[in-house]
C-alpha positions as CSV (number, residue, x, y, z in Angstrom):
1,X,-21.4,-17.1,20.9
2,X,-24.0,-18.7,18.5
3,X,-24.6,-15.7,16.5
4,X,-20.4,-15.7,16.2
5,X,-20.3,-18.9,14.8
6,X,-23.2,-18.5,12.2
7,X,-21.3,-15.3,10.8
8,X,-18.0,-17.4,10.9
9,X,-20.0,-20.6,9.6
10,X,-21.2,-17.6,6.6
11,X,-17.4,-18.5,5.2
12,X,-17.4,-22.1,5.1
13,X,-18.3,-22.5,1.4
14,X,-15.3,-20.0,0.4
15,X,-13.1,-22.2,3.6
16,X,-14.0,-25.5,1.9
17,X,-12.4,-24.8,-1.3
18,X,-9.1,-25.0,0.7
19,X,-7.6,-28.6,0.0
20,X,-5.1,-27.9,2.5
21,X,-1.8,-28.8,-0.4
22,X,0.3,-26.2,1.7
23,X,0.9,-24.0,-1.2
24,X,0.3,-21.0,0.1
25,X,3.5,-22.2,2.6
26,X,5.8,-21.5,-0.7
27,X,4.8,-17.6,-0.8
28,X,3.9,-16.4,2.7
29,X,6.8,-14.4,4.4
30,X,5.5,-14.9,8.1
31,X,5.7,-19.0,7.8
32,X,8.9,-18.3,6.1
33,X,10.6,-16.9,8.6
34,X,8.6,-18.5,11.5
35,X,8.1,-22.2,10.2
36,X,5.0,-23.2,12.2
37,X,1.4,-23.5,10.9
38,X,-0.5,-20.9,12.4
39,X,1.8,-18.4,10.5
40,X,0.5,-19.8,6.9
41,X,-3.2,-19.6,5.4
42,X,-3.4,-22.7,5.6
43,X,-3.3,-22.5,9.6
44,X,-5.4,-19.5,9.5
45,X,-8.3,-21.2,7.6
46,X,-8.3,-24.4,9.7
47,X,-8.7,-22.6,13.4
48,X,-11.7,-20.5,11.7
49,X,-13.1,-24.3,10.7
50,X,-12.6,-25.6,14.0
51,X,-14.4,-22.7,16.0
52,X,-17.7,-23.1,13.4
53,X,-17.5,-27.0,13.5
54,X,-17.5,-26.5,17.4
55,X,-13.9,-27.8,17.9
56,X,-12.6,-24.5,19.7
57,X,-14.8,-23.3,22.2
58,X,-12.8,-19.8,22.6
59,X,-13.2,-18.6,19.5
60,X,-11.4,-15.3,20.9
61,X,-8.1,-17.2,21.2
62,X,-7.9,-17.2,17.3
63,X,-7.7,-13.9,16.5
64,X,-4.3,-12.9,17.5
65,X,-3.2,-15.7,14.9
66,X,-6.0,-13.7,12.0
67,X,-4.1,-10.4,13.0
68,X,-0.7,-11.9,12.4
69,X,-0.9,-11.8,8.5
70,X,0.7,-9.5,6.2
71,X,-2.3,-9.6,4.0
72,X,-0.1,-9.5,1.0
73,X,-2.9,-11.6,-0.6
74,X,0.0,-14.0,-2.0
75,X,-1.0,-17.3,-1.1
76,X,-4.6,-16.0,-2.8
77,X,-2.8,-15.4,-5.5
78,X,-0.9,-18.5,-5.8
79,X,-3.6,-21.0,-4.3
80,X,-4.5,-23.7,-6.9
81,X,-8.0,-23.6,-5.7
82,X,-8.7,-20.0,-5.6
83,X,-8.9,-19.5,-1.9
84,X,-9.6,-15.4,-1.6
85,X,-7.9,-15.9,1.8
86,X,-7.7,-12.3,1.9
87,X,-11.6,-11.9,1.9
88,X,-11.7,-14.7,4.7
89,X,-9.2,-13.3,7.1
90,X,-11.0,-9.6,6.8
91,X,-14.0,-11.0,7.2
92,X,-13.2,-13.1,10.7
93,X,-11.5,-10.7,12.0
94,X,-14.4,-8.3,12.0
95,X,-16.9,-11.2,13.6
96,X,-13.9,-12.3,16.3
97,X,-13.5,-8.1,16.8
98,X,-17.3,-8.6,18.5
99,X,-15.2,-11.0,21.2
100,X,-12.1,-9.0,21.3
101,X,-13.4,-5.8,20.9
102,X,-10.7,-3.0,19.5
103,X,-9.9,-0.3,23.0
104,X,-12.2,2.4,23.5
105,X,-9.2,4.3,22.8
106,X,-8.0,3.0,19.7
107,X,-11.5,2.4,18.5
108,X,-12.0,6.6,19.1
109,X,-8.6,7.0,17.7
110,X,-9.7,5.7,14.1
111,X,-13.1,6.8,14.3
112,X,-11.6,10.5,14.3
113,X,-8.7,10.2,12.1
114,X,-11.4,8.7,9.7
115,X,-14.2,11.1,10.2
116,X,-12.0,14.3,10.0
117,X,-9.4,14.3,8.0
118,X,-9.5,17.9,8.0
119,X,-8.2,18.0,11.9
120,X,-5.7,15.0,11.2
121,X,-3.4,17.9,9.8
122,X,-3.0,19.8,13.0
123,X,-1.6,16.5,14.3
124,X,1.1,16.3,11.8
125,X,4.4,16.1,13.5
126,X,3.1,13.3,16.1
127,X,1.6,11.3,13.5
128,X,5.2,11.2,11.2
129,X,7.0,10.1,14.7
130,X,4.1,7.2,15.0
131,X,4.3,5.9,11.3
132,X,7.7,4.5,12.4
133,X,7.6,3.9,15.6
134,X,5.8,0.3,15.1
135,X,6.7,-1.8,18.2
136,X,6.5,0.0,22.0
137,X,10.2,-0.5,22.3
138,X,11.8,2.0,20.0
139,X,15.6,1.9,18.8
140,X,17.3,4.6,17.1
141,X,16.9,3.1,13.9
142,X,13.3,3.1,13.7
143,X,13.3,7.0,13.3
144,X,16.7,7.5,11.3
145,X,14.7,7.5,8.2
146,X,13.4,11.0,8.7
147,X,16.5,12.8,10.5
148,X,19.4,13.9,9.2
149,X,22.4,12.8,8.2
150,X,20.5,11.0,5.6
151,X,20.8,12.0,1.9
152,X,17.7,14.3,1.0
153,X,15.7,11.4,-1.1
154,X,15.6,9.3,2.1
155,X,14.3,11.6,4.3
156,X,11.0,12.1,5.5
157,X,10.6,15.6,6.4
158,X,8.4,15.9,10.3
159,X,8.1,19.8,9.0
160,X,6.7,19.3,5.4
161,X,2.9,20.6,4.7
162,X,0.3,18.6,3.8
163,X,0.3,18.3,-0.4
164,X,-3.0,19.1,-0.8
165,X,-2.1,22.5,0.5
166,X,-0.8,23.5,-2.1
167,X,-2.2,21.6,-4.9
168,X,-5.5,21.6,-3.8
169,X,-8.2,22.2,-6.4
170,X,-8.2,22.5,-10.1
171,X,-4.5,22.7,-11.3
172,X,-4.9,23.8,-15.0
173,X,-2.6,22.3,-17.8
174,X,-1.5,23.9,-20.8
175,X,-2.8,22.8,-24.1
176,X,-5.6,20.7,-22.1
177,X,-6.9,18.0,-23.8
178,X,-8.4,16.0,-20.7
179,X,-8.7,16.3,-17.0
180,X,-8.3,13.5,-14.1
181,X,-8.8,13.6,-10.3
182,X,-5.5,12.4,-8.4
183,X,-5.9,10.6,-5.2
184,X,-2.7,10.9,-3.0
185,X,-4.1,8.7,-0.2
186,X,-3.0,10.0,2.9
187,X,0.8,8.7,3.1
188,X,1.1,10.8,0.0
189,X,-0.5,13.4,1.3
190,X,1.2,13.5,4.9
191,X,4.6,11.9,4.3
192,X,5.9,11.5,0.7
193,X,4.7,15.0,-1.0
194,X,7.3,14.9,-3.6
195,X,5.1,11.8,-5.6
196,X,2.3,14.0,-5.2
197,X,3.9,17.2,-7.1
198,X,5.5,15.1,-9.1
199,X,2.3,13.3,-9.9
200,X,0.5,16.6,-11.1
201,X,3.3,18.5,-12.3
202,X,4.2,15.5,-14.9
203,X,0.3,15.3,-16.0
204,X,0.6,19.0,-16.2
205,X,3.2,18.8,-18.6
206,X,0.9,16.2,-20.6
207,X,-1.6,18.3,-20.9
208,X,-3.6,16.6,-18.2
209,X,-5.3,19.1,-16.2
210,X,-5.4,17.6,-12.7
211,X,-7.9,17.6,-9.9
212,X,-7.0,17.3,-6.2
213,X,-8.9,17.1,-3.4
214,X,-9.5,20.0,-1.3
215,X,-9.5,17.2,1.6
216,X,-8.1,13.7,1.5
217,X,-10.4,11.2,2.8
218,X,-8.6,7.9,3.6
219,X,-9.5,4.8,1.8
220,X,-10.4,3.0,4.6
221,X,-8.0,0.0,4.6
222,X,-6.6,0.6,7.9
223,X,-10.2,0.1,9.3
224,X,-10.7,-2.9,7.3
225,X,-7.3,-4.6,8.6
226,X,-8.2,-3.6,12.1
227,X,-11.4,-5.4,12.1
228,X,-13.8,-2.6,11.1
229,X,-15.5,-3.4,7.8
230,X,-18.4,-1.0,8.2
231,X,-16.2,1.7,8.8
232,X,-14.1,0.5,5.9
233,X,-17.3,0.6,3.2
234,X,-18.4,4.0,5.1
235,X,-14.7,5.5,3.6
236,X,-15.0,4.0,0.3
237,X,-18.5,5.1,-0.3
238,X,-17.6,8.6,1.1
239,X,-14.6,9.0,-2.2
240,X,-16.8,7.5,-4.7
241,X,-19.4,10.1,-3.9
242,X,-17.3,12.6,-3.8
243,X,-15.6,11.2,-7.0
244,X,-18.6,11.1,-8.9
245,X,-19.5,14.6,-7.7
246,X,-16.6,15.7,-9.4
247,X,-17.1,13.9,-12.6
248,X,-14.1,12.6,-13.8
249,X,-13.3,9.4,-15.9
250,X,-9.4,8.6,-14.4
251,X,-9.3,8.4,-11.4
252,X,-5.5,8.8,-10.5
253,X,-3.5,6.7,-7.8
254,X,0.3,6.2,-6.9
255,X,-0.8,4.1,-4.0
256,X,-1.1,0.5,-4.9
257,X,-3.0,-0.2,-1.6
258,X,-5.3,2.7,-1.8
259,X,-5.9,1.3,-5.7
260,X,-7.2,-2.0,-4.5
261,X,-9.0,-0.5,-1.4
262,X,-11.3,1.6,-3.8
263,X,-11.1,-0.7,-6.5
264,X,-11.3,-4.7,-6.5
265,X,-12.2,-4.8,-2.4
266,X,-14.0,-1.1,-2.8
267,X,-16.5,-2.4,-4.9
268,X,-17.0,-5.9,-3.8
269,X,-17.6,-4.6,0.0
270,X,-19.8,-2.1,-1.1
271,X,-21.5,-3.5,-3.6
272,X,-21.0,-0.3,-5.9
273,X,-19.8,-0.2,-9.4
274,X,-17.7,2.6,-10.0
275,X,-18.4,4.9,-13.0
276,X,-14.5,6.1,-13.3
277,X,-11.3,4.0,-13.6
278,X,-9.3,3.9,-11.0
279,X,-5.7,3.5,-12.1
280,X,-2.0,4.0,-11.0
281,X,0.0,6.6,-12.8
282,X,2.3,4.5,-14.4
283,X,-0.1,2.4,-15.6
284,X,-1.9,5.9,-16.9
285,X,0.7,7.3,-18.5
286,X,2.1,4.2,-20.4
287,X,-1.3,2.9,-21.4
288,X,-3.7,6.0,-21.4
289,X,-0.8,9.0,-22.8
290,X,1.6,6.3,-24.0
291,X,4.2,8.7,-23.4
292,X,7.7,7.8,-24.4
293,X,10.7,9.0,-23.0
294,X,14.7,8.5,-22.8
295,X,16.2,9.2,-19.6
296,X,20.0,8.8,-19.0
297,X,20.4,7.0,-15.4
298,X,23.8,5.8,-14.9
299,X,23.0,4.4,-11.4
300,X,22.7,0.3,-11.0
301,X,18.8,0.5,-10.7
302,X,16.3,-2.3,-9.4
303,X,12.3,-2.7,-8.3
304,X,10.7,-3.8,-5.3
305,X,6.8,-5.2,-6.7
306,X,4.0,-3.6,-3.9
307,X,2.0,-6.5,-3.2
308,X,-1.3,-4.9,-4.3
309,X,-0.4,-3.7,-7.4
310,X,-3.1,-4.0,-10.0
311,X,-1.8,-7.4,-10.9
312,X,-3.6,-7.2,-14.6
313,X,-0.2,-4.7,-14.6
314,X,2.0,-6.1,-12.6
315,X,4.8,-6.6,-15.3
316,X,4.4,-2.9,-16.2
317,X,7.0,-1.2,-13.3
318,X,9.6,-3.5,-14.6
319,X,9.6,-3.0,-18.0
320,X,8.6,0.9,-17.2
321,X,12.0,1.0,-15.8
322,X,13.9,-1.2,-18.6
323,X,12.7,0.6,-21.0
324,X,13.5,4.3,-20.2
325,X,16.4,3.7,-17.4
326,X,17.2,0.0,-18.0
327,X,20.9,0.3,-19.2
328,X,21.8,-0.5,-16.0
329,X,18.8,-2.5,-14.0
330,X,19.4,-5.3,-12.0
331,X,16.8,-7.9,-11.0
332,X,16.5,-8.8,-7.7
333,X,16.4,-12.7,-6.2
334,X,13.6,-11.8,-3.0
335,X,10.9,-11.2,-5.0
336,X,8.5,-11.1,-1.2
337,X,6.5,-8.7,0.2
338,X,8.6,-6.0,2.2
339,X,6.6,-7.1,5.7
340,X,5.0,-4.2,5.9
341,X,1.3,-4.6,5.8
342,X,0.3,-0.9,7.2
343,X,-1.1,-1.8,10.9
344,X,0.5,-5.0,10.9
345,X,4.0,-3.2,11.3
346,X,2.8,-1.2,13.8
347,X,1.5,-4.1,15.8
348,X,4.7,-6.4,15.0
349,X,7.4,-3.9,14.1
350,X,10.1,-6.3,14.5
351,X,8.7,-9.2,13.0
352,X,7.8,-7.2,9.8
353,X,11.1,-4.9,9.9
354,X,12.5,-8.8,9.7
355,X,11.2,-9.6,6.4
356,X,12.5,-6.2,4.7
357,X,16.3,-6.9,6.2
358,X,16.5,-9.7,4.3
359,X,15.9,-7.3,1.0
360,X,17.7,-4.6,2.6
361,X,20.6,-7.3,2.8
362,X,20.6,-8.5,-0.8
363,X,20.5,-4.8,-2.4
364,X,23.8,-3.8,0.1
365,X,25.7,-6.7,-1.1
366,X,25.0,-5.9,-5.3
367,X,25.4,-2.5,-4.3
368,X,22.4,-1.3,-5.6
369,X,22.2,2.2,-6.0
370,X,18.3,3.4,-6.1
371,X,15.6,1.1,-5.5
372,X,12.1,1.9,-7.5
373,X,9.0,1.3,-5.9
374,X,5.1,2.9,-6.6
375,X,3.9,1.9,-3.2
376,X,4.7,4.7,0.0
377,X,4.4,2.4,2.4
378,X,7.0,0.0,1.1
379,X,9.7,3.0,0.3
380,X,9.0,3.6,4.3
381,X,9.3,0.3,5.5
382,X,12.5,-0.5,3.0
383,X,14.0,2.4,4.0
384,X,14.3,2.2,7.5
385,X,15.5,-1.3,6.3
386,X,18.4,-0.2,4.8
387,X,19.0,2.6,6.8
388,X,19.7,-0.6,9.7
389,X,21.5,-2.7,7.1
390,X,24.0,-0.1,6.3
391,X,23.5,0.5,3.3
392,X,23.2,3.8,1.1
393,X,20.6,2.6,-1.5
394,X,18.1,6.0,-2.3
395,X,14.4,4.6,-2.5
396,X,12.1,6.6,-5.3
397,X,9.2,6.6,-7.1
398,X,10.2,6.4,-10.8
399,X,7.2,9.2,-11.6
400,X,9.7,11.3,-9.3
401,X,12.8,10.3,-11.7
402,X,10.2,11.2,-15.0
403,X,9.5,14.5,-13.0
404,X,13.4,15.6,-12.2
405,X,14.3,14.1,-15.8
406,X,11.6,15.6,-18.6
407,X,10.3,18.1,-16.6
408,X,13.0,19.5,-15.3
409,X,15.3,18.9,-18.7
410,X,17.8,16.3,-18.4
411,X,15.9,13.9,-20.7
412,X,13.8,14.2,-24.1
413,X,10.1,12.5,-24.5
414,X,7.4,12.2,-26.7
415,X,3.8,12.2,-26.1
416,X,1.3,9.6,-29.0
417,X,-2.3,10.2,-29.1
């Protein structure tokens, strides 16, 4: 127990910066919808405090209230006082996972799925069914997303191979006149294939040769969020070596999660600088290409944020979409995270699934027809959402619409060097 409070007392000068002004209450979805204090940051930070300061003797008892957390990082983002909560909440719930420790089982679980991505593959139908599953009482519209009668962009195919099957390796572009590895991150990879070939195929058209992994090593954030840090740094370290192997300068994403895992918290937790730029395809092929391009989109349009998106860009999905399909964009009110949180909707399906209605609900009633978002996880979470809200709104990925549009021939573009 000493040797748990010196790692948790290790925080204090990062905890002490917290004044406690209840900010972070403004922007978290949890306290929104719950309305008590453990739910908030602020909560969170003050039970660490009073297990260091000797004021909570079972320091176990806390961690169920670390675990509950979205980790959208929006209370770091809005605290006055620059309070990296997220870095805090990671970082206590790998000390308190020394009390609590993770089941053998689920401990083994990770450690494969981690270790050999190459075997995760064979697993492939059982592992679709559990991405949505998310609370141990299952209700028929957990798993609608991925059956049938849905309309083909909303569902999630339990028979579709692995992308990097067929995209594996160097896929040459015409007229070359620079290469980039693409990362698909493994909900890419497993569960939305289309962003992937739509990913490569657009490049392609670029002239952007592309470079895929033969296997796809995960990023390590669900290790992270479960309390394993040095699993976490193992994964990141593992696809910057292998990155660097490759030798590339872009380092493609269109996974805002994955981005930050291998990039801001990548770095920091391993204390590596990377030698490429990691950066999501939008933000590529508006500020690297500066492509331009007209699409005609008669649909009423709007955009759900990601959380982690690379917030030096955040303005840039929005005004992507304004720009090329805007004609008929509307903004939406709920601005929040869509609950999701990767493990966290697993562990509290309803309580996330909660948060995401009350998007689903606002983009039913202005009869929103597609909803854009560059995160995977949040186009699975929304759309089992709005598959349980009644409502017919298609999610995409506008790199898919950019794909189906220019490549494909319905629209005109331009390409400035």
């Amino acid at each position: 127990m000493a040797g748990i409070i010196d790692e948790l007392s290790e925080l204090e000068d990062s905890i002490i910066r917290c004044m406690k002004c209840g900010t972070c209450q403004a922007v978290c979805p949890l306290y929104r919808k719950d309305l008590i204090e453990p739910s908030v940051a602020r909560g969170k930070i003050a039970l660490i405090e009073s297990v260091y300061e000797g004021r909570l003797e079972k320091a176990g008892d806390i961690l169920k209230h670390l675990e509950y957390c979205v980790l959208c990082g929006r209370c770091r983002q809005n605290c006055p006082s620059d309070v990296k909560t997220d870095e805090i909440f990671l970082k206590a719930r790998a000390v308190l996972k020394k009390i609590r420790k993770m089941p053998a089982w689920q401990k083994g679980l990770l450690g494969f799925v981690m270790d050999h991505p190459e075997q995760v593959t064979k697993l492939l139908p059982f592992i679709h069914v559990c991405l949505r599953i998310g609370s141990r009482r299952v209700g028929d519209d957990v798993l609608r997303p991925f059956m049938p009668p849905m309309s083909e962009r909303n569902v999630v195919s339990v028979k579709k191979e692995p992308f990097v099957r067929k995209y594996k390796g160097l896929n040459y572009a015409e007229n070359e006149r620079m290469r980039v590895l693409y990362y698909p991150g493994c909900s890419v990879n497993y569960v939305y294939t289309n962003w992937g070939k739509a990913v490569v195929e657009t490049l392609k058209y670029f002239g952007v040769s592309v470079y895929v992994p033969e296997v796809v090593r995960c990023c390590g954030i669900p290790a992270a969020t479960m309390g394993d840090l040095e699993l976490y740094r193992k994964m990141v370290s593992l696809n910057f070596d292998y990155f660097s192997a490759i030798g590339t300068d872009y380092v493609i994403t269109s996974c805002p999660t994955c981005e930050y895992g291998l990039k801001e918290m990548g770095e920091r937790e391993t204390k590596r600088e990377s030698p490429f730029r990691i950066v999501d395809i939008l933000v590529f092929l508006d500020e690297v290409l500066k492509i331009d391009f007209v699409m005609p989109f008669d649909k009423k349009i709007s955009l759900h944020l990601p959380c982690h998106y690379d917030c030096t860009h955040s303005d840039l999905p929005e005004r992507f979409l304004q720009r090329h399909l805007g004609s008929n964009y509307i903004p939406l009110e709920n601005t929040d995270c869509c609950g999701f949180g990767g493990t966290f909707s697993l562990k509290y399906y309803r309580d996330s699934k909660e948060i995401a209605l009350a998007k689903a609900v606002e983009l039913r009633d202005k009869r929103v027809d597609t909803l854009f978002t560059t995160c995977p996880g949040c186009a699975m979470h929304l759309t089992d959402a709005l598959v349980s809200a009644g409502c017919e709104t298609g999610v995409l990925n506008p790199i898919e619409v950019l794909y189906e549009g220019i490549i494909k021939g319905s629209g005109h573009s331009s390409l400035h060097c």
